[in-house]
C-alpha positions as CSV (number, residue, x, y, z in Angstrom):
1,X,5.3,-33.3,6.9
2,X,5.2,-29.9,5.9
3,X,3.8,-26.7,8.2
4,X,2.1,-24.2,6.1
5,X,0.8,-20.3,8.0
6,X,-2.5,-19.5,6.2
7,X,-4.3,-16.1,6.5
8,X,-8.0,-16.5,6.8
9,X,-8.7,-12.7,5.7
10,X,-7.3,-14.5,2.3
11,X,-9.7,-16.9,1.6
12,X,-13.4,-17.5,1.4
13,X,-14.8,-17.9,4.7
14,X,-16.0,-21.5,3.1
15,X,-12.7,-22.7,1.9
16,X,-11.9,-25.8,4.0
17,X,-8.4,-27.5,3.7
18,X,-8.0,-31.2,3.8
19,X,-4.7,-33.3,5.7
20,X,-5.7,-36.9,4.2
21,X,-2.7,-38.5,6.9
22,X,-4.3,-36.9,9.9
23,X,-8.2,-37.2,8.6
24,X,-9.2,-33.8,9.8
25,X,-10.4,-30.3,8.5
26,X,-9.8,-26.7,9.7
27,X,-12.3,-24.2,8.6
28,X,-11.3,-20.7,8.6
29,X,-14.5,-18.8,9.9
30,X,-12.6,-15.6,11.4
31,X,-9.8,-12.9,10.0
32,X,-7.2,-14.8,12.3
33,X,-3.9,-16.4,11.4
34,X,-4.1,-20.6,11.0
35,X,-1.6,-22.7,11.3
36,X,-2.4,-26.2,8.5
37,X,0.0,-28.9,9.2
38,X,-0.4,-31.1,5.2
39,X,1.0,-34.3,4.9
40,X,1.9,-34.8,1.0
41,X,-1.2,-32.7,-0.2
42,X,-0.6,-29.5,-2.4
43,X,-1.1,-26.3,-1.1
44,X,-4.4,-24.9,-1.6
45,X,-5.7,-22.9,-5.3
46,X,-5.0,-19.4,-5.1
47,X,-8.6,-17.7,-5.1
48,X,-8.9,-14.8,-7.1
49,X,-8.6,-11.5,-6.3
50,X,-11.4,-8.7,-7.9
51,X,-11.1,-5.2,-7.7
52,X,-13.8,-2.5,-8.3
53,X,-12.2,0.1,-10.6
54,X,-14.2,3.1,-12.1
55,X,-13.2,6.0,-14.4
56,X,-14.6,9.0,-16.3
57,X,-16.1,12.0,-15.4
58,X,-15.9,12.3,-11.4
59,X,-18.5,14.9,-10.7
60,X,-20.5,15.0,-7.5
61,X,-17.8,12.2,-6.9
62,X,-19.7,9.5,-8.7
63,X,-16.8,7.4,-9.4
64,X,-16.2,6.5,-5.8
65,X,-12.6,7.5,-5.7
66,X,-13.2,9.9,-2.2
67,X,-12.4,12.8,-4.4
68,X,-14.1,14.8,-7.4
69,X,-11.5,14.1,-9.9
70,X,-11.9,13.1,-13.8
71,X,-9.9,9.9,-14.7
72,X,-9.5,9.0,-18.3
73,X,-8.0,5.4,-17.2
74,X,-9.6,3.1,-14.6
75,X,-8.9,3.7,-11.0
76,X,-9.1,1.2,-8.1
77,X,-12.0,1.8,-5.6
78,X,-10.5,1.2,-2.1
79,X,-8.6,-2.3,-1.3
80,X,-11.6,-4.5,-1.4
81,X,-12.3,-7.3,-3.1
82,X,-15.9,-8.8,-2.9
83,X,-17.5,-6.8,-5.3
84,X,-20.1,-8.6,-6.8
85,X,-22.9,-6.7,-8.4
86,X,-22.2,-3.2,-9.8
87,X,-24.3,-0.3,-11.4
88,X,-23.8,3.3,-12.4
89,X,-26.2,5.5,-13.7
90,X,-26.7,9.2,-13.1
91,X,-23.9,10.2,-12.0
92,X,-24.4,7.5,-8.7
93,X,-22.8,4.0,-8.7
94,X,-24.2,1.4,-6.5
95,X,-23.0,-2.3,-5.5
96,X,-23.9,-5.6,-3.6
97,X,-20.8,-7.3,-2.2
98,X,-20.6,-11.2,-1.9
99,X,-21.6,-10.6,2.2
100,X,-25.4,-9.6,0.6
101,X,-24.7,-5.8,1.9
102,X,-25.5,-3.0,-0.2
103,X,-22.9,0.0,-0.6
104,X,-23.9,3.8,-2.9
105,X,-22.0,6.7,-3.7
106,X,-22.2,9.9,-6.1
107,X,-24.8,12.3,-6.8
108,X,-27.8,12.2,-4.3
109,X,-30.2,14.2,-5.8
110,X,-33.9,13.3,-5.2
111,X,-32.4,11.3,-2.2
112,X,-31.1,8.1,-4.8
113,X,-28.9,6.9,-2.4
114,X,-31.0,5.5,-0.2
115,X,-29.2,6.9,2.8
116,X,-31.4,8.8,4.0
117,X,-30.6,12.6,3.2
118,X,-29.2,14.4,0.1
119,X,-25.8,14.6,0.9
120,X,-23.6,13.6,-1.9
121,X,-20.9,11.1,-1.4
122,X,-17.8,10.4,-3.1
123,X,-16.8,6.9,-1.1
124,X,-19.3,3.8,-0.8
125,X,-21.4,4.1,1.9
126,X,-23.3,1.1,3.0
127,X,-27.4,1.5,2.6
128,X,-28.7,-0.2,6.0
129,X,-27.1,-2.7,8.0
130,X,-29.6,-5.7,5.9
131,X,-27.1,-8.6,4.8
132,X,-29.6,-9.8,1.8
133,X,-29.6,-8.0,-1.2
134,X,-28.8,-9.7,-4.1
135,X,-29.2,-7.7,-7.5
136,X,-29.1,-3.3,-7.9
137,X,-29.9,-1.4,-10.8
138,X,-29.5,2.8,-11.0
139,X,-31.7,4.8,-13.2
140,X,-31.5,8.3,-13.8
141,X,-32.4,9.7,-10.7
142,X,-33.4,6.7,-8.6
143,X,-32.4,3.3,-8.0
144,X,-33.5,-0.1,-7.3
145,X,-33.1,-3.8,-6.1
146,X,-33.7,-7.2,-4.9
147,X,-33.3,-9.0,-1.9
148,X,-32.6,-12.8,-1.7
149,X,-36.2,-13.4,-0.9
150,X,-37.6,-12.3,-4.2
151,X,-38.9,-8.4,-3.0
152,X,-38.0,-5.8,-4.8
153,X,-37.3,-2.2,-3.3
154,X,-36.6,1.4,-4.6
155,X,-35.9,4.6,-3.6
156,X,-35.1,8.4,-5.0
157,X,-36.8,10.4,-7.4
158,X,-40.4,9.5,-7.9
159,X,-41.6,11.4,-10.3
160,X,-44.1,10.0,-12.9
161,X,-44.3,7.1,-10.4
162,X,-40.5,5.7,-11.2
163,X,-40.5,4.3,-7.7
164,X,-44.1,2.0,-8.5
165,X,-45.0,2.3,-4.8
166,X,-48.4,3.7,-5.7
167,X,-47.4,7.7,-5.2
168,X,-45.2,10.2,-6.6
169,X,-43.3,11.3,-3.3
170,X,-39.6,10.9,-3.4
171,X,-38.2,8.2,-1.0
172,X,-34.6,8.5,1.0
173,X,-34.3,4.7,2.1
174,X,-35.8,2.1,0.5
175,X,-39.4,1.3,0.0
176,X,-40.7,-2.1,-0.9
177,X,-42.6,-2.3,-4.3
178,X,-45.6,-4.2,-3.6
179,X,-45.5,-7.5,-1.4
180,X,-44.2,-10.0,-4.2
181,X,-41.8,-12.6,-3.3
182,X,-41.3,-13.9,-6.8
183,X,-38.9,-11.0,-8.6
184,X,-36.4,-12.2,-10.7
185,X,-34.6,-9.7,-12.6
186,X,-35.1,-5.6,-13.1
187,X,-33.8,-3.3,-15.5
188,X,-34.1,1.0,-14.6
189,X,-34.6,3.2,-17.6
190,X,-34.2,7.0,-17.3
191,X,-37.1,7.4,-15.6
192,X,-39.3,4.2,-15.8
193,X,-38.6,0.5,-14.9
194,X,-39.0,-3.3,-15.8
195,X,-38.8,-6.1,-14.0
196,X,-39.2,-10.0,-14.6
197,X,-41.1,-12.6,-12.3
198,X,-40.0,-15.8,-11.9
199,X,-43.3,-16.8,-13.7
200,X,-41.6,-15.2,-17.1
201,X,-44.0,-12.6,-16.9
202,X,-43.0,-8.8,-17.4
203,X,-43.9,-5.5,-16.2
204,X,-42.8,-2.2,-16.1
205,X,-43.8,1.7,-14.7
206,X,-42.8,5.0,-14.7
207,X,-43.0,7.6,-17.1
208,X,-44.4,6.3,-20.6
209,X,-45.0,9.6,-22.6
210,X,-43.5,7.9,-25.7
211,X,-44.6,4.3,-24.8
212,X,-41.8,2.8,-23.6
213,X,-43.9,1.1,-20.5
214,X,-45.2,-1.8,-23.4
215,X,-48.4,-1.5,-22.5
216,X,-49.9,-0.1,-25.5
217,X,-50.0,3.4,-24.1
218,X,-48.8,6.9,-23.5
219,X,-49.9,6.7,-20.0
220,X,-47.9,7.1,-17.1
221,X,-48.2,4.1,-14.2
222,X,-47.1,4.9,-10.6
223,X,-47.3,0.9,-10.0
224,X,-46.0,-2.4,-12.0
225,X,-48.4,-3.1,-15.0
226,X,-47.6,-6.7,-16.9
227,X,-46.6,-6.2,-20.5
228,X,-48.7,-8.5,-22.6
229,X,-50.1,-12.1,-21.0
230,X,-46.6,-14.1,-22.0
231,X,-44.8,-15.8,-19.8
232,X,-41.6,-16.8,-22.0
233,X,-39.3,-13.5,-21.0
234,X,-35.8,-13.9,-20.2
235,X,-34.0,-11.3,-20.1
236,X,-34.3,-6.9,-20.2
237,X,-32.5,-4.1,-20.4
238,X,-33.9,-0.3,-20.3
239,X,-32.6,2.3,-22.4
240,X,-33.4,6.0,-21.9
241,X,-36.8,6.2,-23.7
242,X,-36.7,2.6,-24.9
243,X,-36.6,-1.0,-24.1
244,X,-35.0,-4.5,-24.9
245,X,-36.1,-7.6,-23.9
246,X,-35.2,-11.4,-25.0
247,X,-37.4,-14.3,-25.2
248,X,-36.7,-17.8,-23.8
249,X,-37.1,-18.8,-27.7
250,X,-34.2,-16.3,-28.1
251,X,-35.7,-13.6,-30.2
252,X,-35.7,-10.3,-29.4
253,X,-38.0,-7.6,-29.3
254,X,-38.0,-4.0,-28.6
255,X,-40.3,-0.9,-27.5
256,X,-41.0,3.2,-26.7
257,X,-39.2,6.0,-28.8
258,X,-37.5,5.0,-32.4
259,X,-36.2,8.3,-33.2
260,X,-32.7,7.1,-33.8
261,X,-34.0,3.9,-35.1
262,X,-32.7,2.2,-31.6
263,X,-35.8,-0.1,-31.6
264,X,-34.1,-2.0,-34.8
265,X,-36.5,-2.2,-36.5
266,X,-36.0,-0.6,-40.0
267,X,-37.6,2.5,-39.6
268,X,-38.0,5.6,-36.9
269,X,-41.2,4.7,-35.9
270,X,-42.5,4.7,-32.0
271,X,-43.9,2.1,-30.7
272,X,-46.5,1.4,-27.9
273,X,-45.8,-2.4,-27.5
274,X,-43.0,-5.0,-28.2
275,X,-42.3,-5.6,-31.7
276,X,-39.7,-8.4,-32.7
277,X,-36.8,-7.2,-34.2
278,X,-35.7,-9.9,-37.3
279,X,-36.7,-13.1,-36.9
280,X,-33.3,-14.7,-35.4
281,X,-33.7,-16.9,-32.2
282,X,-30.0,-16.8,-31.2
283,X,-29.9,-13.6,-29.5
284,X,-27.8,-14.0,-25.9
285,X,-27.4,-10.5,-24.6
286,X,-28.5,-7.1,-24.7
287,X,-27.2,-3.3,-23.0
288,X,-29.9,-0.5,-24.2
289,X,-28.1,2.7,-24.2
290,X,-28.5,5.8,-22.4
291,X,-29.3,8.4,-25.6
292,X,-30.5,5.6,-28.0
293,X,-28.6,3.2,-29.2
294,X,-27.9,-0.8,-28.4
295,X,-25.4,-3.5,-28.1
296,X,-26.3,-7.3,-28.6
297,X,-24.5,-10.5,-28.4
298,X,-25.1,-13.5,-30.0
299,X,-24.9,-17.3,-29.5
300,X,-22.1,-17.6,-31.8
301,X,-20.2,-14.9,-29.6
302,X,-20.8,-11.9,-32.2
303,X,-21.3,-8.7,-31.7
304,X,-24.3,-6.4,-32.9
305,X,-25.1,-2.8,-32.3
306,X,-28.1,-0.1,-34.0
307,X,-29.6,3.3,-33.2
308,X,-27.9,6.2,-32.6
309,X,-24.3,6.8,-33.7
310,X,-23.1,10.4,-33.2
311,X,-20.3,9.7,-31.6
312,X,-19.3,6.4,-33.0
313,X,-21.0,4.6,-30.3
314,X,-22.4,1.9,-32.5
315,X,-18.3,0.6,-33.0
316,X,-18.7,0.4,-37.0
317,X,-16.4,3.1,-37.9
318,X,-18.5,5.7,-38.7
319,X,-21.3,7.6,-37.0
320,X,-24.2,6.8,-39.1
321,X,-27.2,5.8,-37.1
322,X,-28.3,2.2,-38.1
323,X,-32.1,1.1,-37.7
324,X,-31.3,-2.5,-37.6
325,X,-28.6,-5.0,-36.0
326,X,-25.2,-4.4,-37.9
327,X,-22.3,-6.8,-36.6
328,X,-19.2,-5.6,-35.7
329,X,-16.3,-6.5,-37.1
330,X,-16.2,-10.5,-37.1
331,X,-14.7,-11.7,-34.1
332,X,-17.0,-14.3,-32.1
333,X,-15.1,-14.2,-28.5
334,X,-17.4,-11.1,-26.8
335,X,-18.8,-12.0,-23.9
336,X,-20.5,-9.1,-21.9
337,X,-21.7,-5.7,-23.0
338,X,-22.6,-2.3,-21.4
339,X,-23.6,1.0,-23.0
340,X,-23.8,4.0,-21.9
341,X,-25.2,7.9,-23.0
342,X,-23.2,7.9,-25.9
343,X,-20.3,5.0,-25.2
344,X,-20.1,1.4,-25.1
345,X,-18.0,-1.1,-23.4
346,X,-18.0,-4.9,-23.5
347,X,-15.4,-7.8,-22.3
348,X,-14.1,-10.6,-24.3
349,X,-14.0,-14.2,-23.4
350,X,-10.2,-13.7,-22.6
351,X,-10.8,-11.1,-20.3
352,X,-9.8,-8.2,-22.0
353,X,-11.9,-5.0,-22.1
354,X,-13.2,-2.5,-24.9
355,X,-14.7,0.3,-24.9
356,X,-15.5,2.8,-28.2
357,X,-17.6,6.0,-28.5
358,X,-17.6,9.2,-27.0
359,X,-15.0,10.4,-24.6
360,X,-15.3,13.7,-24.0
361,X,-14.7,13.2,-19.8
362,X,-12.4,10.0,-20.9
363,X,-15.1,7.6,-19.7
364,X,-13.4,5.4,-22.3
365,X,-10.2,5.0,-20.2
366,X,-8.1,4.9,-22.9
367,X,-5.8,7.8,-21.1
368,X,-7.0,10.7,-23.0
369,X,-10.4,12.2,-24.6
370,X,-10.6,11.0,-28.3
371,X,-13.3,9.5,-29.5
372,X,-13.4,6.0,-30.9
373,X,-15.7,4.7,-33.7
374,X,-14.4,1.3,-33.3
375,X,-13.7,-1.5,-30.5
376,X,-10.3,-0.4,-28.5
377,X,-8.6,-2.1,-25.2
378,X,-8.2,-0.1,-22.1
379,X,-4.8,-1.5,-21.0
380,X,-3.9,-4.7,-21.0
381,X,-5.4,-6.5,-18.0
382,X,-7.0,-10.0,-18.7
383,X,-8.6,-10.6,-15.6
384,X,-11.7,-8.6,-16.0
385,X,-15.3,-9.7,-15.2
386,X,-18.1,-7.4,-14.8
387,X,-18.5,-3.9,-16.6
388,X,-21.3,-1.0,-16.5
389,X,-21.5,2.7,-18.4
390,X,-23.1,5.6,-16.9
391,X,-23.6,8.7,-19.0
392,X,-20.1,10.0,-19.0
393,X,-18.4,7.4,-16.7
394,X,-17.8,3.5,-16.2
395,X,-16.9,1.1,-13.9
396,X,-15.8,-2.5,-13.8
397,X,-14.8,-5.4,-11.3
398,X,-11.4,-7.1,-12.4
């Protein structure tokens, strides 16, 4: 018989350990030391360890770091490691932790970070004391989320109606959308939003001046407005005048502003309404970008990008905008994608993480400013899970 010491701070407050010859379980429910005594049983799997890391252009001190400083490599947020959902936008991040709390930092113009007041903070600072959020978004100047009970919320900048509360007044703390329980998933553009029901149904609001609300229109809605009468939507991602979504079939479709040929559709032509792009149904994933272009991945584990391209954001080489799906390169192991103004970063199935584009505040991490036309590692970790792009910064758990 062996005596083990076992930290609870060092595993889930869940994790129960087993001593088959003495029939009995300990449960570590505090941050206090246990003793285990384990007759012939192995020790217990190491759990994993996350970090949040973020890295680029550190104004207003969006990258969370408690100082203002650019990075042009990733830098660990703090010591923590239940990161669980993680967004940066303009120039604020924002994240959910595993305990259901919400946390915001940056730039807190027009009040996005739901703390109450406009003071800009370069450390995560927890929105409320509420223990049940579950999925946050950031838009340009405003952000939003869910809670575990299927409400949605928003708060900052509310002009054209971003915020869909039924007004145009800017809002320090959150503000519920509505009184729907059945949200499912949201998407933030620049300055408009989408969101999924449970039902499959879509709707967006905001600003729409080029159409990018789906709703066959140029005109502005201050509250959610469904996007056709289907009910077979899966997945959507807002870009900065333009949309993606993906159908439960697995085609995908596009909308709003074309003028870099991001809706991929073989022209530059706006549109008011989805329009399908191809006629492939084995579409997995899509990241709209924040200046017009788009990453997609496939069933098969390919990767796709289109629209703009002046930086090399599209990863093809060259910075020629495309206005249709062009794969890149022919590797079939990418797993999740995020793209930013003008950069784009994605993870591989190993772990590893790319990034390509511009890099003029190093938001490529790659250790200096140069920018890349074409897929390139940041390091050499292979432990990474999660990844967002903001304008001119990123930030990843791992």
């Amino acid at each position: 018989m062996t005596l083990r010491k076992y930290s609870a701070a060092k595993v889930s407050t869940t994790q129960k350990f087993s001593a088959s010859a003495n029939n009995f379980r300990t449960v570590a429910r505090q941050k206090v030391s246990v003793n285990i005594i384990i007759a012939g049983d192995p020790p217990p799997p190491t759990i994993p360890e996350f970090y949040l890391w973020s890295w680029g252009w550190n104004i207003f001190g969006g990258l969370g770091l408690n100082n203002t400083t650019s990075y042009s490599s990733p830098k660990q947020i703090g010591s923590l490691t239940n990161w669980s959902n993680i967004a940066t936008g303009g120039f604020h991040g924002a994240s959910v932790k595993t305990d259901g709390t919400m946390w915001t930092w940056g730039w807190n113009g027009y009040a996005r970070l739901g703390l109450g007041n406009t003071t800009d903070y370069s450390s995560p600072k927890q929105v409320g004391a509420l223990t049940t959020w579950s999925n946050v978004n950031t838009g340009g100047q405003h952000t939003m989320a869910i809670k575990t009970d299927g409400t949605m919320w928003t708060w900052g900048n509310n002009a054209y109606g971003i915020l869909g509360d039924t007004t145009t007044t800017n809002r320090s703390s959150p503000v519920q959308v509505g009184a729907l329980t059945t949200w499912s998933k949201i998407s933030t553009g620049y300055r408009h939003n989408l969101a999924i029901k449970t039902d499959g149904t879509m709707w967006a609001w905001g600003r729409n001046h080029l159409g990018y609300l789906g709703i066959g229109d140029t005109t502005n809605r201050s509250s959610p407005v469904q996007v056709g009468a289907l009910t077979t939507w899966s997945s959507i991602s807002g870009g900065y005048h333009h949309n993606l979504a993906i159908k439960t079939d697995g085609t995908m479709w596009s909308w709003g502003s074309n003028a870099a040929g991001q809706l991929g559709i073989g022209n530059t032509t706006n549109q008011s309404s989805p329009v399908q792009i191809g006629a492939l149904t084995t579409w997995l994933s899509i990241a709209g970008g924040g200046y017009g272009h788009n990453l997609a991945i496939k069933t098969d584990g390919t990767l796709w990008s289109w629209g703009r391209n002046t930086k090399g954001e599209l990863g093809l080489g060259d910075t020629t905008n495309r206005s249709s799906p062009v794969q890149i390169g022919a590797l079939t192991t990418w797993l999740s994608i995020a793209a930013g103004g003008y950069s784009s970063m994605t993870i591989k199935t190993d772990g590893t993480l790319w990034s390509w584009g511009s890099n003029s505040y190093g938001q490529l991490g790659q250790g200096n400013t140069t920018n890349r036309s074409s897929p390139v590692q940041i390091g050499a970790l292979t432990n990474w899970q999660k990844v967002s792009a903001g304008f001119y910064n990123a930030m990843a758990i791992g």
